[in-house]
C-alpha angles and dihedrals in degrees: 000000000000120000084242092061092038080057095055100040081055098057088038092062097039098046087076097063090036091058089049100053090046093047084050089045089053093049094048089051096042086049083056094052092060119113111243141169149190152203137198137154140229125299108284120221141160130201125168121238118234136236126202131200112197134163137195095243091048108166092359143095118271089193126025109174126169130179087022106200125204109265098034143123149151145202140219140157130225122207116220109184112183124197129185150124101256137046116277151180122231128202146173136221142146131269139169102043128203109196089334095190110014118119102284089046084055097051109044114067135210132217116188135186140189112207139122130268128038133248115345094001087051100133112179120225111245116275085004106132140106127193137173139087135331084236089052089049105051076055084072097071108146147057089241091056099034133141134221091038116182131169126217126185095200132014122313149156128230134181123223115202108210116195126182123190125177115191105147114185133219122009105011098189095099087056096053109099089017123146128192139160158176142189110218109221136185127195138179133212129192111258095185 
């Protein structure tokens, strides 16, 4: 074979490849040419909003009574202001018992009233009242079973009047050297 028909056989052979990686270059280019368009929108996000349940005694005794005598008793309001960005329910309940029905717990009782103001301006909301025994009272001891509900669809403030009264009857000895207590708490839960 002469070097002029190897030649040839060459460029024979390797037209067909050839051909084939052009053709794929020209529809890739051809692909390229086409019109096109698109749409998207702004950048999506998503965040949650917060609530907040505070009172004026916040970490401290409402009541701090030593040397209880028969026939006393005592008031004071506490202030829960609640602030958030959806609607809630607030409650209140006990926790943090100290001999929650033992004898003392039995004999004081508590009245306690939601309302608004404070001190000589405290005005209770209307059927907003619980009364009953300390003891009673320590029963109440979750959200879910909570008393003085009230719902608020934006930020508020309300005053809860707290009274304790101790007035045993009959024979007082069992009661002599007696502890009890409570922590009065309040909590709020979305409703929306």
């Amino acid at each position: 074979m002469t070097k002029s028909t190897r030649a040839k056989a060459i460029v024979r052979y390797a037209a067909a490849p050839l051909g084939i990686l052009l053709s794929g270059v020209l529809v890739l280019a051809a692909s390229q040419a086409a019109f096109s368009a698109q749409t998207s929108t702004g950048s999506n996000s998503w965040s949650t909003g917060t609530i907040n349940l505070t009172n004026d005694h916040e970490g401290q005794a409402v009541f701090a009574v030593e040397n209880l005598a028969p026939d006393t008793g005592g008031t004071k309001d506490v202030a829960v202001t609640y602030t958030g960005d959806y609607a809630s329910d607030i409650r209140m309940y006990a926790t943090s018992p100290v001999e929650p029905t033992g004898v003392l717990a039995t004999n004081i009782t508590l009245t306690i009233q939601r309302g608004t103001g404070s001190g000589a301006s405290f005005a209770p909301d209307q059927n907003a009242q619980w009364t009953g025994t300390l003891a009673a009272f320590d029963a109440i001891s979750s959200y879910s079973t909570g008393v003085l509900g009230y719902q608020t669809p934006v930020s508020v403030a309300k005053t809860f009047r707290i009274a304790y009264n101790f007035a045993p009857t009959g024979d007082t000895t069992e009661l002599m050297g007696k502890n009890t207590g409570v922590t009065f708490t309040w909590a709020a839960e979305t409703t929306s």
